[in-house]
C-alpha positions in Angstrom: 77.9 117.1 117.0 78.7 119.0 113.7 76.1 119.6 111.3 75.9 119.1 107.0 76.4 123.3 106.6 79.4 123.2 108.8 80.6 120.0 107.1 79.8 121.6 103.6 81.5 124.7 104.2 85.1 123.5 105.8 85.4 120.7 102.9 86.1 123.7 100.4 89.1 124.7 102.3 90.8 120.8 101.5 93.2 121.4 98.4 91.0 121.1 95.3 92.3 118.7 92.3 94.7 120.3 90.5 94.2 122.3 87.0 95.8 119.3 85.6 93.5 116.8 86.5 90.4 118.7 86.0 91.7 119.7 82.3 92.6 115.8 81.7 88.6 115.1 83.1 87.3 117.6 80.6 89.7 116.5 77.8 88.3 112.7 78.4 85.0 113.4 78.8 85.3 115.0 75.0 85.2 112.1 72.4 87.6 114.2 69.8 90.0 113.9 72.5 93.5 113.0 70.9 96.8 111.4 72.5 98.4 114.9 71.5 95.7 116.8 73.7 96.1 114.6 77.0 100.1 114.9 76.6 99.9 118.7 75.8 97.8 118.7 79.5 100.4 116.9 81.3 103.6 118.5 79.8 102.7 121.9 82.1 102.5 120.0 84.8 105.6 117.6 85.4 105.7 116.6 88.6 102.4 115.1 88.6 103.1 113.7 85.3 106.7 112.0 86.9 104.2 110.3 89.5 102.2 108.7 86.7 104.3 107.2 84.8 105.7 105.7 88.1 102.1 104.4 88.6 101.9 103.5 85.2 104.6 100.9 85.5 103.4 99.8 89.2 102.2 96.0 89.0 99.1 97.0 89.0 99.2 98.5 85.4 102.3 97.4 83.7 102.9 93.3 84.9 105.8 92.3 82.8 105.9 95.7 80.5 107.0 98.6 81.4 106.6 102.3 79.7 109.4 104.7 79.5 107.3 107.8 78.3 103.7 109.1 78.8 102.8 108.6 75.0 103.3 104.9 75.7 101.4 104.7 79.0 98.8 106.8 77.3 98.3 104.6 74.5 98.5 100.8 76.3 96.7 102.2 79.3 94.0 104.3 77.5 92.4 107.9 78.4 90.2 106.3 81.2 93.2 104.5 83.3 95.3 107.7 82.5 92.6 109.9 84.2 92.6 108.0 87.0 96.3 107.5 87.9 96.4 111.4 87.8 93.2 111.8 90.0 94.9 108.9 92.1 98.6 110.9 92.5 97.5 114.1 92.7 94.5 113.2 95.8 97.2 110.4 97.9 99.6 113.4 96.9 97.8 116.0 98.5 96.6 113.8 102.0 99.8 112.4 102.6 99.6 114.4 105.9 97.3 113.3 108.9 96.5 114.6 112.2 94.3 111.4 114.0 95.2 108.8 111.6 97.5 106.9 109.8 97.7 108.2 106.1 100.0 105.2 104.9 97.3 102.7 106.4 94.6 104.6 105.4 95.9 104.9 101.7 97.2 101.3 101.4 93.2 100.2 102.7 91.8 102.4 100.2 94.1 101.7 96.7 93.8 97.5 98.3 89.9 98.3 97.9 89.8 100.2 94.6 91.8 97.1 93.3 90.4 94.7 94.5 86.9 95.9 92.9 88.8 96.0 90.0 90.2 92.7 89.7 86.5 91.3 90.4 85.0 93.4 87.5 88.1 91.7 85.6 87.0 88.6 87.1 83.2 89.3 85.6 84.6 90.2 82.5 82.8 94.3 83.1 85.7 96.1 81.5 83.5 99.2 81.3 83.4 99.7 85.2 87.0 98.6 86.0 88.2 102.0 86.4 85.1 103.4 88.1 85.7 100.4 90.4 89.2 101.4 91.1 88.4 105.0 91.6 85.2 104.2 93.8 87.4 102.1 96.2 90.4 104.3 96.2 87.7 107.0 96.9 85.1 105.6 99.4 86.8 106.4 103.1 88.3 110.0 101.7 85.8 111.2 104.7 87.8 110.3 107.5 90.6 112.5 106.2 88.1 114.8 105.9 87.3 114.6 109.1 90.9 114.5 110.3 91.8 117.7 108.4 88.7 120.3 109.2 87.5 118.6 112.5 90.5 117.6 113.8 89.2 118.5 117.9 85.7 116.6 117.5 87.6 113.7 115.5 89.7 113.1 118.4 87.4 111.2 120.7 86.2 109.1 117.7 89.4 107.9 116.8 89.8 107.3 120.6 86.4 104.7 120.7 87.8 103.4 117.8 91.1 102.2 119.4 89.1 101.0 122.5 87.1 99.1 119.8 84.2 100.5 118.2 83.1 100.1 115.3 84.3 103.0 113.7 81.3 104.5 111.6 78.6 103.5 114.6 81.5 105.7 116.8 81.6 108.8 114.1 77.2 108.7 114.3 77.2 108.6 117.7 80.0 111.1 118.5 79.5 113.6 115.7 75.8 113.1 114.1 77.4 111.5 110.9 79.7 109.2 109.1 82.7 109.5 107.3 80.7 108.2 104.2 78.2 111.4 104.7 81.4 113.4 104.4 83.0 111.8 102.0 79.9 112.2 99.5 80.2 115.9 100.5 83.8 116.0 99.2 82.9 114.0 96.4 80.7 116.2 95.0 82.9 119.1 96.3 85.1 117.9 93.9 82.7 117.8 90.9 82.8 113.7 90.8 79.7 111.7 89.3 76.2 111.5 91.2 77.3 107.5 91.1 80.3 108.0 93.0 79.1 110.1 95.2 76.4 108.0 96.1 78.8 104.9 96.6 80.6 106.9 98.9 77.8 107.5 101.2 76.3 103.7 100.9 79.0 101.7 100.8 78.5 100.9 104.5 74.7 100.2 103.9 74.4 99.1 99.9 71.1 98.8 98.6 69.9 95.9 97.3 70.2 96.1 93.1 73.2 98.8 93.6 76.6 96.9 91.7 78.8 99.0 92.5 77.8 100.1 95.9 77.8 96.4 96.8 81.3 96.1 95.1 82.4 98.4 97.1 80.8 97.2 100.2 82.4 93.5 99.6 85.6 94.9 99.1 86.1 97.3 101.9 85.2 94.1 103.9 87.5 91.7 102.5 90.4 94.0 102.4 89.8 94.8 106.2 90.1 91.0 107.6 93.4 90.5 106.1 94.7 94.3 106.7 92.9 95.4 109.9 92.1 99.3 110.0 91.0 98.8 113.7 90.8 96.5 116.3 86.9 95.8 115.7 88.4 94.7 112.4 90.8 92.1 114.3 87.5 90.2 115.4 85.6 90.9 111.9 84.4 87.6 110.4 81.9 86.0 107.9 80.9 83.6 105.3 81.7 85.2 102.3 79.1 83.3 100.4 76.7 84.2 102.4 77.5 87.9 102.5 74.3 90.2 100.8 76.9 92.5 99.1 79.0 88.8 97.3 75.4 87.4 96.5 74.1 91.1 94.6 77.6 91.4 92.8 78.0 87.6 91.6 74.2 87.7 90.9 74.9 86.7 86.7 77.7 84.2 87.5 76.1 80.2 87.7 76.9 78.2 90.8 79.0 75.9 89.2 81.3 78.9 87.6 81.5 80.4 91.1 85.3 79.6 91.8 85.9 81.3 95.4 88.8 80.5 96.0 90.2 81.7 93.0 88.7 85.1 94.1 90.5 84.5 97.2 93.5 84.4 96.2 93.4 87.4 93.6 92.5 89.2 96.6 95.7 88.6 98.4 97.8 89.6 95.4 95.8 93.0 95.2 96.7 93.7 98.9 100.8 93.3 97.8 100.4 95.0 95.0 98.5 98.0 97.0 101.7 98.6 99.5 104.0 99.2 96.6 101.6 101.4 94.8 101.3 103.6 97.6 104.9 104.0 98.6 105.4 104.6 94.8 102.5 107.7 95.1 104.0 109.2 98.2 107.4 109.7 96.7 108.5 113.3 95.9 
């Protein structure tokens, strides 16, 4: 078993965002923020900047137009989206390496989540959580890499029940005394993030009911997992979407006859493509 102090006290020795990423957050967050400020912020840092205008012109930003500079991508994508690609390079930058698990997978589950949330806040026409959405998903397992980084001895049998089948976060209580959620809300707020992220994190396994964006979250990680299986619990994971709590609290304003599922459907499976490419695109050097 580990305990919250031990858990809160090893999570500061995980690399901490970079003094890029923390200026561009500051620099956002002010509303006399200018185009010249947020290039002025990336220019002393170009290898991070390199990755986001990759990201910039993945499919998942750019479709059919491409940027060739970050004044550009700055001013189709806005400050927000900017923020986020260089929160999203510099974390799947600085976790590329894994101990227990597979940091590709685990990346290309995570991004395939954030997405996905996105494409359904598209969907709902909420343009002011689409990149809260995409951050939240890309965001909500970062506990099992913290888990595989500062417990790396106690993590081992979980990851073992896993493979034999558990259910992963049922195996990490059990085994440990807490989930990868717990810890990833105590990186989150490691990490200065929101109280509303932070609290996704740790719910998105159990949403409460009237919660939007935990329940995003929730539906998400769940219909990313029965097409890409994290596990083999996942392999046997099934359900009526419909029916689902999380799909019923998220689509709560949308009339039954406006409901088109399998239009949902099938945006999901392009987010899963489009998820693979983004993340091979963040892990080059």
């Amino acid at each position: 078993m580990i305990t919250e102090a031990t858990v809160r006290l090893r999570v500061k020795t995980l690399p901490s965002l970079p003094t890029t990423v923390v200026s561009l957050g500051q620099a956002v967050a002010d509303e006399r923020c200018t185009v010249d400020r947020i290039l002025g912020i990336l220019a002393k840092d170009p290898p991070l900047s390199a990755t986001m205008l990759r990201l910039a012109n993945s499919v998942m930003y750019a479709g059919d137009l491409r940027v060739t500079d970050l004044r550009s991508a700055v001013l189709r994508l806005g400050f927000d989206a900017m923020l986020n690609l260089g929160r999203t390079a510099a974390i799947i930058r600085s976790f590329r390496g894994a101990i227990h698990l597979d940091a590709i997978r685990l990346w290309q589950h995570s991004v395939a989540v954030g997405m996905t949330a996105k494409g359904i806040c598209r969907l709902l026409k909420n343009r002011s959580m689409e990149e809260s959405a995409f951050l939240t998903g890309l965001l909500h397992d970062i506990g099992k890499i913290a888990l595989d980084r500062c417990f790396p001895e106690e993590y081992a049998p979980v990851v073992a029940a896993i493979q034999e089948g558990r259910v992963g976060y049922e195996a990490e209580q059990e085994l440990l005394g807490l989930t990868h959620a717990d810890v990833g809300a105590m990186v989150a707020v490691n990490w200065s993030f929101a109280d509303l992220l932070v609290e996704v994190i740790r719910d998105h396994h159990h949403p409460p009911a009237g919660a939007f964006l935990t329940n995003l979250i929730h539906l998400c990680d769940l219909l990313v997992r029965v097409r890409i299986p994290n596990s083999p619990a996942d392999e046997t994971l099934a359900f009526s979407l419909e029916e689902l709590p999380a799909f019923r609290e998220v689509f709560a304003g949308v009339p039954a006859e406006n409901l088109d599922v399998e239009r949902i459907t099938f945006s999901i499976d392009d987010e899963l493509e489009h998820a693979v490419s983004f993340v091979k695109l963040a892990f080059q050097d």
